[in-house]
C-alpha positions as CSV (number, residue, x, y, z in Angstrom):
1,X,0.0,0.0,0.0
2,X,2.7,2.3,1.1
3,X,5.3,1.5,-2.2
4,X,1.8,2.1,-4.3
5,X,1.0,5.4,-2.3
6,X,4.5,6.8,-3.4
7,X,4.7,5.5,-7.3
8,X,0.7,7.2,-7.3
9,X,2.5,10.3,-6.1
10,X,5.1,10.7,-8.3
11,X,3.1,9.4,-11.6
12,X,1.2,12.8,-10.5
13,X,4.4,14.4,-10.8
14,X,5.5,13.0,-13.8
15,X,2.2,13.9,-15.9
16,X,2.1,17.5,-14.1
17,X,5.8,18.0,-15.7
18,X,5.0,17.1,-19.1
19,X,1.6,18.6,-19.1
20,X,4.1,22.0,-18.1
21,X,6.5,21.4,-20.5
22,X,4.1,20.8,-23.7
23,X,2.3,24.1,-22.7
24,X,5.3,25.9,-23.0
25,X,5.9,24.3,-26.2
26,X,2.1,25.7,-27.5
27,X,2.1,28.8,-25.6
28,X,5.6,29.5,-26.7
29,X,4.8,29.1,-30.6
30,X,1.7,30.6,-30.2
31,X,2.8,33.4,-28.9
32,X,5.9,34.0,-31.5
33,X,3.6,33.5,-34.5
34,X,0.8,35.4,-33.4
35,X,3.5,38.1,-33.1
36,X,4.9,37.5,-35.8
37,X,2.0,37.9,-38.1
38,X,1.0,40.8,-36.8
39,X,5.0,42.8,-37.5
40,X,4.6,41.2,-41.0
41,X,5.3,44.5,-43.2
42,X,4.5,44.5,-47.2
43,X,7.3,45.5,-49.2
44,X,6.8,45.8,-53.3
45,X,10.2,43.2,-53.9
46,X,7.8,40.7,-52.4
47,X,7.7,37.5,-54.8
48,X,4.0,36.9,-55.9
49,X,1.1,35.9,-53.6
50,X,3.7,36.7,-50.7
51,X,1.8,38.9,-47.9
52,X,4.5,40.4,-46.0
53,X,8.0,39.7,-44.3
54,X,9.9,40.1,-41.3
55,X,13.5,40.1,-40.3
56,X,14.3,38.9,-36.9
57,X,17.6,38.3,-34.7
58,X,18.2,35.8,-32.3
59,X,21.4,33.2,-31.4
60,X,23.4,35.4,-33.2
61,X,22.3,35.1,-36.6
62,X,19.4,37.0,-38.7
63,X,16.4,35.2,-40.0
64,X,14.6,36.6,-42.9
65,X,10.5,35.4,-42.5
66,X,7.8,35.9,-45.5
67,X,4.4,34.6,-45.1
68,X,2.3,33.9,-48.1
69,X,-1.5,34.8,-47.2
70,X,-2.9,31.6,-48.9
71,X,-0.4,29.2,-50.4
72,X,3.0,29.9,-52.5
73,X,3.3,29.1,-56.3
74,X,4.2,25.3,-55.0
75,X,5.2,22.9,-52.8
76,X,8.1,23.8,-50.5
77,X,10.6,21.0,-50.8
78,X,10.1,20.8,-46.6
79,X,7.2,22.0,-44.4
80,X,7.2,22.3,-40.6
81,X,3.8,21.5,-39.6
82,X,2.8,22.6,-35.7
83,X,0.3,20.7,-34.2
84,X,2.1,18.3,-32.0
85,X,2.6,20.8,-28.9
86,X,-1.3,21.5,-29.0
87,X,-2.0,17.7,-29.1
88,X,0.6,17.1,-26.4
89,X,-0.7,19.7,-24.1
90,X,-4.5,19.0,-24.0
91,X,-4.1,14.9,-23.6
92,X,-1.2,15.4,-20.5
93,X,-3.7,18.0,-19.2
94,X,-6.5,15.0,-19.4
95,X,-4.6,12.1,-18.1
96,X,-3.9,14.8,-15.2
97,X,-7.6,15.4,-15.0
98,X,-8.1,11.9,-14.8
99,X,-5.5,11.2,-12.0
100,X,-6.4,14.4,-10.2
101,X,-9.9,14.8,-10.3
102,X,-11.1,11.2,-11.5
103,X,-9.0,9.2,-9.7
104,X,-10.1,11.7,-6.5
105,X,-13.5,13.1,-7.1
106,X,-14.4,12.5,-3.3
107,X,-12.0,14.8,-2.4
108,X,-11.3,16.9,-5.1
109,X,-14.6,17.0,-7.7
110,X,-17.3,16.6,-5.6
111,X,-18.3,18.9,-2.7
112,X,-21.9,17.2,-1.4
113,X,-22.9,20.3,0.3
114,X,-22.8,22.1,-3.3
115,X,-24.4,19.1,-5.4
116,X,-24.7,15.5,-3.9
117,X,-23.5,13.4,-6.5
118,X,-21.8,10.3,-7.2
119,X,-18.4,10.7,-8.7
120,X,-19.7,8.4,-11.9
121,X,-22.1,11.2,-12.3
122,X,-19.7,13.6,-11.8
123,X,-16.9,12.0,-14.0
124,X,-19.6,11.9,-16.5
125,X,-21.0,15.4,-16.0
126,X,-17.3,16.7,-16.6
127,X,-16.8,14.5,-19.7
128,X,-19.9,15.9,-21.3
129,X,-19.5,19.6,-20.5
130,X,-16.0,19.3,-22.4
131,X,-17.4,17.7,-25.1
132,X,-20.4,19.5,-25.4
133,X,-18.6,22.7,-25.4
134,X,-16.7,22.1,-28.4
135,X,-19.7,21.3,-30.4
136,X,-21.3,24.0,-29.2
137,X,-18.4,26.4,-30.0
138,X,-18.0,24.8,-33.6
139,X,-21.6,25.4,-34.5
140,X,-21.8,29.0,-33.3
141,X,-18.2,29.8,-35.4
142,X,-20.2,27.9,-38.1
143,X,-23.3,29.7,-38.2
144,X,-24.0,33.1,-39.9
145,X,-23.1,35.0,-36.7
146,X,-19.5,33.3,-37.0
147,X,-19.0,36.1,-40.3
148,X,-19.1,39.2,-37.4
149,X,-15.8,38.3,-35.7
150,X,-16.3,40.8,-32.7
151,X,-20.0,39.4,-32.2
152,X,-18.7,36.2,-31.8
153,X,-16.2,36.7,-29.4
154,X,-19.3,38.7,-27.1
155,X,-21.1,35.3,-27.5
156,X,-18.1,33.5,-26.5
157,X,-17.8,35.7,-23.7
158,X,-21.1,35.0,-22.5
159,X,-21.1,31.1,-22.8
160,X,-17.7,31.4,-20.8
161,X,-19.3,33.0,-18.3
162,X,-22.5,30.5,-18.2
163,X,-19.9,28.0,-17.9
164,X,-18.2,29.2,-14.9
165,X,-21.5,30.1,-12.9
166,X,-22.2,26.8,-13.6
167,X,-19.2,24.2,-12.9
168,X,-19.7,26.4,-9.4
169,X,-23.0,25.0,-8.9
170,X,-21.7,21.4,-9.3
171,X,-18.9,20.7,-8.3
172,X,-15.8,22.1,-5.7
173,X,-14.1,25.6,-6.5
174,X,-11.2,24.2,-7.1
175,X,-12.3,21.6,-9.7
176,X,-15.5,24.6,-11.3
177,X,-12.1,26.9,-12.5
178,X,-10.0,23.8,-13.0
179,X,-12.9,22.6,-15.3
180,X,-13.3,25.8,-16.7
181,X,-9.5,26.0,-18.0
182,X,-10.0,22.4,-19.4
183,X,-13.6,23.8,-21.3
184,X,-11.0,26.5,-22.7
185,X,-8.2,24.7,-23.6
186,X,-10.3,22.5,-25.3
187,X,-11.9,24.8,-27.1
188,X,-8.2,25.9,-28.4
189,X,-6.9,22.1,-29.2
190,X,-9.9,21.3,-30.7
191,X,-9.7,24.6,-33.0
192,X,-6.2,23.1,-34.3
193,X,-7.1,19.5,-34.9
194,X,-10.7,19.8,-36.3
195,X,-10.1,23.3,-38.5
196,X,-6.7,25.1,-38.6
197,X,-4.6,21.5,-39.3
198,X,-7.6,20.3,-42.1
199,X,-7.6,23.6,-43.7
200,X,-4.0,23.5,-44.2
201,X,-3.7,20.1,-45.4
202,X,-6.4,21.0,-47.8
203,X,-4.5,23.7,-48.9
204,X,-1.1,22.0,-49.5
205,X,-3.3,19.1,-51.6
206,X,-3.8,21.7,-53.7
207,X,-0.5,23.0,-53.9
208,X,0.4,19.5,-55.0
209,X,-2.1,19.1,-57.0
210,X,-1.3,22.1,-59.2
211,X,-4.7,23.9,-58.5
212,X,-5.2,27.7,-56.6
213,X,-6.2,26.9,-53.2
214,X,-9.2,28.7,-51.8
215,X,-8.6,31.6,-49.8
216,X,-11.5,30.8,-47.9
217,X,-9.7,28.1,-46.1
218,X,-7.0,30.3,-44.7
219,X,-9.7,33.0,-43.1
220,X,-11.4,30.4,-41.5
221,X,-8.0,29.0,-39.6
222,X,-7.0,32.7,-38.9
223,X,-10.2,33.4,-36.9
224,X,-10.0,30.5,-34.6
225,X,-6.5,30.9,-34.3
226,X,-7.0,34.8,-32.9
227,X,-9.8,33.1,-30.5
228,X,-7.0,30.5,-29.4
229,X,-4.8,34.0,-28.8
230,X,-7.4,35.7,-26.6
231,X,-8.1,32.7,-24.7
232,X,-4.4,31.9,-24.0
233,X,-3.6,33.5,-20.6
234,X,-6.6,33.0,-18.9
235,X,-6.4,29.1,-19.3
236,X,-3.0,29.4,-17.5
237,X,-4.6,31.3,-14.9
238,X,-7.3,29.1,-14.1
239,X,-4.3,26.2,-14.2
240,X,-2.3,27.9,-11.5
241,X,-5.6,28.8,-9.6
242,X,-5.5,25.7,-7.8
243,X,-2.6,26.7,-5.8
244,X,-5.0,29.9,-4.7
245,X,-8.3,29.2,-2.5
246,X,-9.4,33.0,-2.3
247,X,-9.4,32.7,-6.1
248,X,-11.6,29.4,-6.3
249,X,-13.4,28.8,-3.1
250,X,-15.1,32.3,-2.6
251,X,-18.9,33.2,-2.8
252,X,-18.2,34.8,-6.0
253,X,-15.7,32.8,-7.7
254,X,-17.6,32.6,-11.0
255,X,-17.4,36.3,-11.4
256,X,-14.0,36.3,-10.6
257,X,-13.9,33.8,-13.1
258,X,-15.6,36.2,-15.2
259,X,-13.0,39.0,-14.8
260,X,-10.2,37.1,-15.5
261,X,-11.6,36.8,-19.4
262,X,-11.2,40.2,-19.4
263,X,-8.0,40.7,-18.3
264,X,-7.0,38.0,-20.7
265,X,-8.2,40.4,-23.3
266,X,-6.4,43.5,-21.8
267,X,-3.6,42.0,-21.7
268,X,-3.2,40.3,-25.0
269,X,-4.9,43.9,-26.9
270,X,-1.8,45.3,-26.0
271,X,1.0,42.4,-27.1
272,X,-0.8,42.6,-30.2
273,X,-1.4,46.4,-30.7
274,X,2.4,46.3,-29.7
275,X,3.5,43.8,-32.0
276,X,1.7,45.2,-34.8
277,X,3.5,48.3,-34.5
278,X,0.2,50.7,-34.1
279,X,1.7,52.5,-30.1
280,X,1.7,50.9,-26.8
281,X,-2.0,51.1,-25.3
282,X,-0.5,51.6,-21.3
283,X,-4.4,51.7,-20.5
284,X,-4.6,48.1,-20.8
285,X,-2.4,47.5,-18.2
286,X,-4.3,50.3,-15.5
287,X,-7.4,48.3,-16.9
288,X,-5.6,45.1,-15.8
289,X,-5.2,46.7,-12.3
290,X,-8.2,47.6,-11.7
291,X,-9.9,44.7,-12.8
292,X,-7.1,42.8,-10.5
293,X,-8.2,44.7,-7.8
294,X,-12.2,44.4,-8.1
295,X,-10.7,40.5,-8.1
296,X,-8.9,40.5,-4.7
297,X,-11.9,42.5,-3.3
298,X,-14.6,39.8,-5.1
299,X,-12.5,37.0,-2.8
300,X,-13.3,39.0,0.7
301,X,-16.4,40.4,-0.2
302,X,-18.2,42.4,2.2
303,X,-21.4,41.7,4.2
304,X,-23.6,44.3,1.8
305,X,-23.4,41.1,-0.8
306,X,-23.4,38.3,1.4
307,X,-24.3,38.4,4.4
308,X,-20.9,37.9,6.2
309,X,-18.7,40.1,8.5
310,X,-16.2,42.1,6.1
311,X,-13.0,40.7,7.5
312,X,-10.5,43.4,9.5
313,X,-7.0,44.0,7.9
314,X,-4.7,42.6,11.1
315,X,-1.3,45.0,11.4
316,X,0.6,42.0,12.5
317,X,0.9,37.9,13.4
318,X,0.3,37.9,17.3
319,X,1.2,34.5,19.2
320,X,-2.2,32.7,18.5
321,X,-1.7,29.8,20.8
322,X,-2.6,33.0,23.5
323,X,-5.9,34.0,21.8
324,X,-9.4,33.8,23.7
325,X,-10.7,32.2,20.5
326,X,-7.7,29.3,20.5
327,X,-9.8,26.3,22.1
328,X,-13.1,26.6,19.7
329,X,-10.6,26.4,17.2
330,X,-8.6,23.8,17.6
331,X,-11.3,21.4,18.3
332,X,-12.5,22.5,15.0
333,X,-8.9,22.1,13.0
334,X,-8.8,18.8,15.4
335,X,-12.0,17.0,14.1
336,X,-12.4,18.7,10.7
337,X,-8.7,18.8,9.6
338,X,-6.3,16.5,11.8
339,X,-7.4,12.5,10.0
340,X,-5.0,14.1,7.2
341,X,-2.8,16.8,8.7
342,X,-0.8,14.1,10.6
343,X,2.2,12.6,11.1
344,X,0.1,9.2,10.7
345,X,-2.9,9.9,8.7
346,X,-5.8,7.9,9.2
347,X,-8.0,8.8,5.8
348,X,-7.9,6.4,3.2
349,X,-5.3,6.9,0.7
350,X,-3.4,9.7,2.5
351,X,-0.2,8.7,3.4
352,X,1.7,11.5,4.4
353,X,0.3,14.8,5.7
354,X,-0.3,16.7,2.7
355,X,2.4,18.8,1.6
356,X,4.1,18.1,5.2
357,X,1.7,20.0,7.0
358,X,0.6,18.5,10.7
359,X,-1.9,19.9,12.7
360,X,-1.4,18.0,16.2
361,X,-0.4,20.3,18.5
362,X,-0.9,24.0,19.7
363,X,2.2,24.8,18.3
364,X,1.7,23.2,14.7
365,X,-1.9,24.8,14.9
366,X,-0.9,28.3,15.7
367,X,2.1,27.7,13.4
368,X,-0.1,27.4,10.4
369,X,-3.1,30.2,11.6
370,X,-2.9,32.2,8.3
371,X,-3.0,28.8,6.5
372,X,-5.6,27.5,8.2
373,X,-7.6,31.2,8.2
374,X,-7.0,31.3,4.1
375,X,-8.2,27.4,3.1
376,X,-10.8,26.9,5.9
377,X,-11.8,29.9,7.0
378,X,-11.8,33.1,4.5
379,X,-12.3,30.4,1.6
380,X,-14.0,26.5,1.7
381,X,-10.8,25.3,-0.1
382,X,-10.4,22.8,2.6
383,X,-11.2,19.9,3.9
384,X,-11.0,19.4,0.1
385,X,-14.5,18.8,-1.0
386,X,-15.9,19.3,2.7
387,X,-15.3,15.4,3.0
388,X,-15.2,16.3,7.0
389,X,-18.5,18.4,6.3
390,X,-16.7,21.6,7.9
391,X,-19.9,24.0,8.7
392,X,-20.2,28.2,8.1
393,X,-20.0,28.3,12.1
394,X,-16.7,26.2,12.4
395,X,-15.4,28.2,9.4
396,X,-16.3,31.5,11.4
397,X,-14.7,30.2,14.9
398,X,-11.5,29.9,12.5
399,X,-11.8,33.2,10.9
400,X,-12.7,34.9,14.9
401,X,-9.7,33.4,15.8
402,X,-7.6,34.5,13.5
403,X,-8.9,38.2,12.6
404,X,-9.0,38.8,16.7
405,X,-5.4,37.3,17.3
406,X,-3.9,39.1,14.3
407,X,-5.4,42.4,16.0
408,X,-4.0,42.4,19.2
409,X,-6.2,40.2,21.3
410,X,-3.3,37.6,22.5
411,X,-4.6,37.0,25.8
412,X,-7.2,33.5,27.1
């Protein structure tokens, strides 16, 4: 049991590495060729059908770029196709949804005081919101409101958004934004294996065939490859966001989720405005504040919007073993917390107290307060999936201790 614990561990490992290092890969390209296309400048000693050029530096050595808008006169003798990091990048980032969330949905997918469900149902539910979505998507790009870029990407905004409320009312905050990143990014892999890679294999059967290739072909691939662009950084934000309970775990995570779609878009608007060569809009970036900001303020929201205290700012750590609200505390961390937070865990399939933390004593307790304050009380990141079925008063015993020790009031 113990030697299967470990190699279950690091198999996580393994998969999280290579999901990491094919994103690079696909983020990496992606981002160069998106800027790339965009510095292309027309010059008139361009050969025919050519659309513009580019001379870059890098290693030492120059690199002189054309791009032909639809196809040139024939076949290049060798063709670098990119697909592979795409591919690569959405089935790691399954087989870690599988481990992860799957192969855990009692403690990481399913939180029964959201939605009681089995985890078949909820294994299912996930496996038909991805594939759902991409239909979904397809079908609107496909339809006549696909020919008004801009109105598409509103509608696309809007599903998004549908999407996030949603995942929040089934299953755990962690595993709604998780979801969420996988609805994106497979949205994005999907866009290169059903349309962008077809379209240009079309195109190139042309080419070898002798015949023109249809521009049409080309338009179609550019479009869901600047959807791909916009929707690039906030899938790696809703990756990291596990790693972030005030992000995930909130009342209003869905809006956050929300808002981080737009920052996506702030963000990228000026990359691109940039690499196009048409000024630096700084505004994005004071939008991107802002919205940042509106964000960290979502996570702690006051009582006007739900109903809960608004949490004191504390002007320092005080010794919280010494606090009146100590005892109601740790009988909470001790029955809701302590079967894993161990040195010998006694829930099934935990080892090792996750990620070394042990909650046994006074002193491990009050060692970890703003831990403990963050995941169980100012968020419901923890117990993962309320397995212990942590209530709103134990939570609030946690945050009263906290808040009142970090003000001042040391003393039982």
């Amino acid at each position: 049991m113990y030697e299967f614990a470990i190699a279950w561990e690091w198999l996580h490992f393994a998969v999280r590495w290579l999901h990491v290092i094919t994103a690079i890969a696909w983020i990496g390209s992606s981002f160069y060729f998106i800027a790339l296309d965009l510095g292309l400048v027309k010059r008139p000693h361009l050969p025919p059908g050519a659309y513009g050029e580019e001379w870059q530096v890098h290693g030492g050595g120059f690199y002189h770029i054309q791009k032909y808008l639809v196809a040139p006169a024939s076949m290049p003798e060798h063709l670098t196709w990119f697909k592979w990091e795409s591919y690569a990048t959405w089935l790691s980032g399954f087989a870690l949804l599988c481990l992860v969330y799957y192969g855990g949905a009692d403690l990481f997918l399913i939180d029964r005081s959201v939605l009681d469900i089995s985890a078949p149902v909820a294994i299912l539910i996930s496996l038909l919101s991805l594939s759902v979505g991409w239909i979904c998507y397809d079908l609107l790009c496909k339809s006549p409101i696909g020919k008004n870029t801009w109105a598409l990407m509103i509608l696309l905004y809007i599903v998004l958004v549908a999407m996030a409320w949603a995942y929040t009312q089934v299953f755990t905050g962690r595993a709604a934004f998780l979801h969420l990143g996988a609805f994106t990014a497979t949205i994005m892999s999907a866009n290169v294996f059903f349309i962008i890679m077809p379209n240009q294999r079309i195109v190139v059967a042309d080419l070898i065939a002798g015949r023109t290739p249809d521009p049409k072909y080309g338009a179609i691939a550019k479009q869901r490859s600047l959807h791909n662009n916009y929707l690039t950084l906030p899938v790696i934000f809703f990756m990291l966001s596990n790693h972030y309970p005030l992000a995930f775990a909130t009342a209003f995570n869905w809006v956050i989720a929300a808002l981080v779609f737009l920052m996506g878009v702030t963000i990228r608007h000026w990359f691109n405005t940039t690499h196009a060569r048409k000024g630096r809009p700084t505004w994005t970036w004071l939008a991107t504040a802002l919205i940042f900001i509106l964000i960290i303020w979502l996570s702690t929201v006051p009582k006007v919007l739900t109903g809960e205290e608004k949490a004191q700012v504390a002007p320092a750590f005080q010794l919280f073993a010494q606090n009146a609200h100590f005892p109601a505390a740790r009988d909470v961390v001790a029955s809701r917390c302590s079967m894993c937070h161990a040195a010998e865990p006694v829930y099934e399939g935990i080892v090792r107290p996750p990620k070394n933390v042990k909650l046994e004593t006074d002193a491990e307790i009050a060692a970890h307060a703003r831990e403990i304050y963050i995941q169980a009380g100012r968020s419901h990141a923890m117990p993962p999936g309320n397995v212990t079925m942590m209530t709103a008063e134990e939570r609030g015993l946690l945050t009263a201790w906290f808040e009142s020790a970090a003000s001042g009031e040391t003393t039982r």
